[in-house]
C-alpha atoms as an extended CHARMM CRD file, in Angstrom:
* protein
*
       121  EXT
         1         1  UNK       CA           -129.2820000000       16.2770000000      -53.3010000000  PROA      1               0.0000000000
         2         2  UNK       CA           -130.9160000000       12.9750000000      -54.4910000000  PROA      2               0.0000000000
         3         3  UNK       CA           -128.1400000000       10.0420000000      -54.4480000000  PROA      3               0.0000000000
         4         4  UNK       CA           -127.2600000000        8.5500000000      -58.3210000000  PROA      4               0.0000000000
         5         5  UNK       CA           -129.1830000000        5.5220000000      -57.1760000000  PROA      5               0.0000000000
         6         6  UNK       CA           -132.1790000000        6.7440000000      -56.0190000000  PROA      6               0.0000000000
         7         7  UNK       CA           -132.6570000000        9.4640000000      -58.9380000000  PROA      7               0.0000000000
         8         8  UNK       CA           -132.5720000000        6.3060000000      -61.4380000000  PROA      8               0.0000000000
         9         9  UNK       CA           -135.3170000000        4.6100000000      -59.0540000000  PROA      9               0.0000000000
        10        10  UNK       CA           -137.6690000000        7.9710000000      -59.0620000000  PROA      10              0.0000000000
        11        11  UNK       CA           -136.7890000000        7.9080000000      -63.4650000000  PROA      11              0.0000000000
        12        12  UNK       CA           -138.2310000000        4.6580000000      -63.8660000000  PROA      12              0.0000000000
        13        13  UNK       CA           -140.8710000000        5.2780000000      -61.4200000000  PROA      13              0.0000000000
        14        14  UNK       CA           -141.7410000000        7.6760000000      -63.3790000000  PROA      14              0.0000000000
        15        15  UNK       CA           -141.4540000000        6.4640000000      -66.6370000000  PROA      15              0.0000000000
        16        16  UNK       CA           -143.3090000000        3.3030000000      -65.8760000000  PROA      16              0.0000000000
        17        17  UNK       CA           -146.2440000000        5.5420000000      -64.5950000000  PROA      17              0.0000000000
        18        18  UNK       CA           -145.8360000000        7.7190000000      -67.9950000000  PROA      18              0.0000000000
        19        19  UNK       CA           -146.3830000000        4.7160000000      -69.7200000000  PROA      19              0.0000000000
        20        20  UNK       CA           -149.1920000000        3.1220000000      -68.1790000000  PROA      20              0.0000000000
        21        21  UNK       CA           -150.9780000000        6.6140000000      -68.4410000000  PROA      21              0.0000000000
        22        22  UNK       CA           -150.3350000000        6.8490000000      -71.9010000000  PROA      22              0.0000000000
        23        23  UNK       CA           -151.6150000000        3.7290000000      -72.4410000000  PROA      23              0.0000000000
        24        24  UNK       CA           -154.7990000000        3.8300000000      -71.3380000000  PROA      24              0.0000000000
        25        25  UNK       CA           -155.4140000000        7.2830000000      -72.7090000000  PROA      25              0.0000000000
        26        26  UNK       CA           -154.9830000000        5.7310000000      -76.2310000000  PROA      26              0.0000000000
        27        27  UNK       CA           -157.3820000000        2.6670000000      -74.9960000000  PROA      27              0.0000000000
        28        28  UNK       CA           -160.1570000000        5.7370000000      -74.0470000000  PROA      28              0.0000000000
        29        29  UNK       CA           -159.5850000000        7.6460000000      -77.7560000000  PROA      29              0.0000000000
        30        30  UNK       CA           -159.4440000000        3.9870000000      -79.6640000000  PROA      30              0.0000000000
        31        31  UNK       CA           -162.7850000000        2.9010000000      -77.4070000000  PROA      31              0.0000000000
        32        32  UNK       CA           -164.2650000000        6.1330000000      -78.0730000000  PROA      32              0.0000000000
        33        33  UNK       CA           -163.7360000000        6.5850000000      -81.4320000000  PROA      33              0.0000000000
        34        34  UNK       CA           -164.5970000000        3.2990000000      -82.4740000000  PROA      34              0.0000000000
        35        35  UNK       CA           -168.8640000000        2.9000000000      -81.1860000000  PROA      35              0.0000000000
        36        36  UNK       CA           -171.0940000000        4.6320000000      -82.9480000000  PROA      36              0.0000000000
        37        37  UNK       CA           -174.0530000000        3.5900000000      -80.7020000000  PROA      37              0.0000000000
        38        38  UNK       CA           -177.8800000000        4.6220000000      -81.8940000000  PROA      38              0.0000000000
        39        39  UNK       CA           -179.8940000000        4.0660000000      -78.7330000000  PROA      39              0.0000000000
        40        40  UNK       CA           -183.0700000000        5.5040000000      -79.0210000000  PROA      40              0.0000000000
        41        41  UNK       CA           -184.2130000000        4.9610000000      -75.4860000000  PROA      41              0.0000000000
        42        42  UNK       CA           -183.3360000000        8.5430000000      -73.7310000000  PROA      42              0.0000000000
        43        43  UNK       CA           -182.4280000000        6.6710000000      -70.2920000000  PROA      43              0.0000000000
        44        44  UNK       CA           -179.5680000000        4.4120000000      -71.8210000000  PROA      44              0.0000000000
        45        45  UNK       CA           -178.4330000000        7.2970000000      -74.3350000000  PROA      45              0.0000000000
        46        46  UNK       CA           -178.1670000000        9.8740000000      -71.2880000000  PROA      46              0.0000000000
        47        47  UNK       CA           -176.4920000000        6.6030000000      -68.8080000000  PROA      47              0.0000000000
        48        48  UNK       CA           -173.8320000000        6.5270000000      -71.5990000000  PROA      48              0.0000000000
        49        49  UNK       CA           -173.0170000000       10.2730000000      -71.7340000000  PROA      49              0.0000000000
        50        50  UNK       CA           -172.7370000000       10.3470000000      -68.0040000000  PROA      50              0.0000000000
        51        51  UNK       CA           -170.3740000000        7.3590000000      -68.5720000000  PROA      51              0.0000000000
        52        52  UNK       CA           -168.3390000000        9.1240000000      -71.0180000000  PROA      52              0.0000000000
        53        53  UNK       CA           -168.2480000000       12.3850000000      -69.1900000000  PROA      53              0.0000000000
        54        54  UNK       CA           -166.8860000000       10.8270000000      -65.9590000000  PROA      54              0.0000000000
        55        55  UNK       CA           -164.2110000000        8.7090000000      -68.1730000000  PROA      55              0.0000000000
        56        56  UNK       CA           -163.0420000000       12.1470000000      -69.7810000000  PROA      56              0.0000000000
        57        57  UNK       CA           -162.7880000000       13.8820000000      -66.7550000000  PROA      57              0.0000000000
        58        58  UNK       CA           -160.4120000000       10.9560000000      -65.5090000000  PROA      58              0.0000000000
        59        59  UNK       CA           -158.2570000000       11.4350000000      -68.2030000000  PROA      59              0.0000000000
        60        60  UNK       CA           -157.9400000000       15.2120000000      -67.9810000000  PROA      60              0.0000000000
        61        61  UNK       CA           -156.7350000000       14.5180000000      -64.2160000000  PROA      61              0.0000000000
        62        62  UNK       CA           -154.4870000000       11.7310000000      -66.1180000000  PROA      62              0.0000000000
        63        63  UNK       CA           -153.3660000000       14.3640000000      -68.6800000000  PROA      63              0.0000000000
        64        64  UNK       CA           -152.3800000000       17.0090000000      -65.9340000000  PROA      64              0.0000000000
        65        65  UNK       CA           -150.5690000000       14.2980000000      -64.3030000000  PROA      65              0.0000000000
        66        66  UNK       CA           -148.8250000000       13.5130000000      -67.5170000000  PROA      66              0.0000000000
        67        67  UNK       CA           -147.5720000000       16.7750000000      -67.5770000000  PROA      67              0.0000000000
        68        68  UNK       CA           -146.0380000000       16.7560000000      -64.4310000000  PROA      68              0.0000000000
        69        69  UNK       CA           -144.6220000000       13.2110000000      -64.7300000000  PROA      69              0.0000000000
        70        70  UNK       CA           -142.8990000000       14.9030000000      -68.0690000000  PROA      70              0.0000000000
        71        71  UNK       CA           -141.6580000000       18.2150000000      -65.8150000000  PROA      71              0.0000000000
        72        72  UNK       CA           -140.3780000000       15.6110000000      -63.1360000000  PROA      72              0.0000000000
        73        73  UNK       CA           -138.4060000000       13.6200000000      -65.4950000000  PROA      73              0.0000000000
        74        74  UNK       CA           -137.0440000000       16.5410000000      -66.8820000000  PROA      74              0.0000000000
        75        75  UNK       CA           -135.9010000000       18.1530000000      -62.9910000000  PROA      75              0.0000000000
        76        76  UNK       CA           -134.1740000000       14.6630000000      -63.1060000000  PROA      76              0.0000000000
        77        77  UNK       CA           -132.0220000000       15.4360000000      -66.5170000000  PROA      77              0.0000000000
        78        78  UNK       CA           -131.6370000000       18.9510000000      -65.2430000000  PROA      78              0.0000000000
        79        79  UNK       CA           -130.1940000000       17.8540000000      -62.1330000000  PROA      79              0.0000000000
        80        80  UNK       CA           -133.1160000000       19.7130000000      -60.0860000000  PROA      80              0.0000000000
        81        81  UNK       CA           -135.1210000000       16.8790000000      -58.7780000000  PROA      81              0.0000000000
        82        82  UNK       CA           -135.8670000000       16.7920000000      -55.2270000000  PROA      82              0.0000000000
        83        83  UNK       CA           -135.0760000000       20.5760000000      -54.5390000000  PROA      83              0.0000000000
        84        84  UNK       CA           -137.7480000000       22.0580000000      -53.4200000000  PROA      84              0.0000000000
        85        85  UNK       CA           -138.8390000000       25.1660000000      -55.7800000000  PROA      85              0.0000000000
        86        86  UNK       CA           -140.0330000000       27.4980000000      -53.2640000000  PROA      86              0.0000000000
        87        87  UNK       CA           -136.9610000000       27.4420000000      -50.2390000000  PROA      87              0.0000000000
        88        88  UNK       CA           -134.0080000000       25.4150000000      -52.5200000000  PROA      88              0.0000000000
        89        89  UNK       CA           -134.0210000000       22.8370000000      -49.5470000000  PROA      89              0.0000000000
        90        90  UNK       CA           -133.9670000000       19.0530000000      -50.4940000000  PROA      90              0.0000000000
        91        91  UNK       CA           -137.4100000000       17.3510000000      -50.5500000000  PROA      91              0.0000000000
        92        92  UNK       CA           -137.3110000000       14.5310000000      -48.3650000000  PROA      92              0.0000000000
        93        93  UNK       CA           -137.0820000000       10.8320000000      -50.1730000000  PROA      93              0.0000000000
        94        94  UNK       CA           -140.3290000000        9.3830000000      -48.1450000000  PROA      94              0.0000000000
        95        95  UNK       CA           -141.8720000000       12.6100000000      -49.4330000000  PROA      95              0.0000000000
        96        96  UNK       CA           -141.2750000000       11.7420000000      -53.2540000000  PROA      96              0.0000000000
        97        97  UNK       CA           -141.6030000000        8.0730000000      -52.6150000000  PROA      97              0.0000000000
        98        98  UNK       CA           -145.0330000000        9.3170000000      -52.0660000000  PROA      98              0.0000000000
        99        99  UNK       CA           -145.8860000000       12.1110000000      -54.3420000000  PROA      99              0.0000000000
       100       100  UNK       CA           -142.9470000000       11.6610000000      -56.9080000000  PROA      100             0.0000000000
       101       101  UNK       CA           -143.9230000000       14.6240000000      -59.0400000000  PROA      101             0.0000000000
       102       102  UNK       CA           -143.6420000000       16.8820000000      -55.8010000000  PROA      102             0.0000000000
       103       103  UNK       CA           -141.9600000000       20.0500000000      -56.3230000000  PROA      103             0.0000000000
       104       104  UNK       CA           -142.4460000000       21.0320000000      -53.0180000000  PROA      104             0.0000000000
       105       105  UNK       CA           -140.9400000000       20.4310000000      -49.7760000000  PROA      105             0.0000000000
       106       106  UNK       CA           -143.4790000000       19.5440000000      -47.3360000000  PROA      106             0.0000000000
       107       107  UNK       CA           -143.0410000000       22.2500000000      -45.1970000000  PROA      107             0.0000000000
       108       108  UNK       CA           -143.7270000000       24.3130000000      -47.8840000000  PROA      108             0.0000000000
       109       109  UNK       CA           -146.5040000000       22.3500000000      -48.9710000000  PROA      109             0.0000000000
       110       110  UNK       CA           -148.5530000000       22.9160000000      -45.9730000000  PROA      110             0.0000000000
       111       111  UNK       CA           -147.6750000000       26.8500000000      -46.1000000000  PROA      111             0.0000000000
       112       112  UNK       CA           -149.1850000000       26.8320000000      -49.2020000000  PROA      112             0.0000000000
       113       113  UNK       CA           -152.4640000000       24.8560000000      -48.6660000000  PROA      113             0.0000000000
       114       114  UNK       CA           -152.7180000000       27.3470000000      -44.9820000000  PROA      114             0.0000000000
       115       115  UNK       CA           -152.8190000000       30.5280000000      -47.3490000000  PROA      115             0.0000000000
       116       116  UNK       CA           -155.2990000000       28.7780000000      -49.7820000000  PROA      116             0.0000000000
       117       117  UNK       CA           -157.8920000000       28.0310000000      -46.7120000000  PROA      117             0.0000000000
       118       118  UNK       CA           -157.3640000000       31.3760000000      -45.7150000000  PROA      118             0.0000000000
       119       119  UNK       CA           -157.7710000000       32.6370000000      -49.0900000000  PROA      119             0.0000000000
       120       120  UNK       CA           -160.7650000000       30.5400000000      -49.1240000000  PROA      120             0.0000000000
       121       121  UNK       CA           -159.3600000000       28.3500000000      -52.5730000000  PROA      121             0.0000000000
């Protein structure tokens, strides 16, 4: 099990993270939302598209990532944090130091991503 002191460390890991996420999602919608460009050359008009497409696809990575910063903080209130959801076994702390939204052991981890290459995922 997590110590007290450490689960409070991963918490405001996360929640700093939340936050920062959250913040620059509402930057993309505000920056979006507010141009109303009319460029009538078809080389900057398409530039800008691609522009916008690769900032949207950032923030659907962001918004999955949201989610599981949310499920993480909520393993924390429901005292499951750091168990690993596949063999109950406690996730190691270097493990969610690095990936703190882990839910995963990393033995487990690399079982799963051996079936996926032999799956062909």
């Amino acid at each position: 099990m997590v110590k007290k002191k450490s689960l409070q460390y991963f918490k405001n890991l996360l929640n700093e993270r939340l936050e920062v996420l959250l913040q620059e999602a509402n930057r993309t919608v505000t920056g979006m939302s507010g141009l109303k460009e009319n460029m009538p050359d078809p080389a900057d008009r398409a530039s800008l598209e691609s522009d916008r497409n690769f900032t949207l696809r950032i923030r659907d990575r962001e918004r999955k990532l949201i989610n599981k910063i949310k499920d993480a903080l909520e393993r924390i209130e429901n005292g499951t944090y750091g168990i690993c959801e596949s063999c109950e076994e406690e996730i190691s702390e270097e493990r969610l130091k690095a990936r703190p939204v882990t839910t995963l052991c990393i033995d487990c981890k690399k079982k799963q991503e051996d079936e996926e290459k032999m799956k062909g995922v």
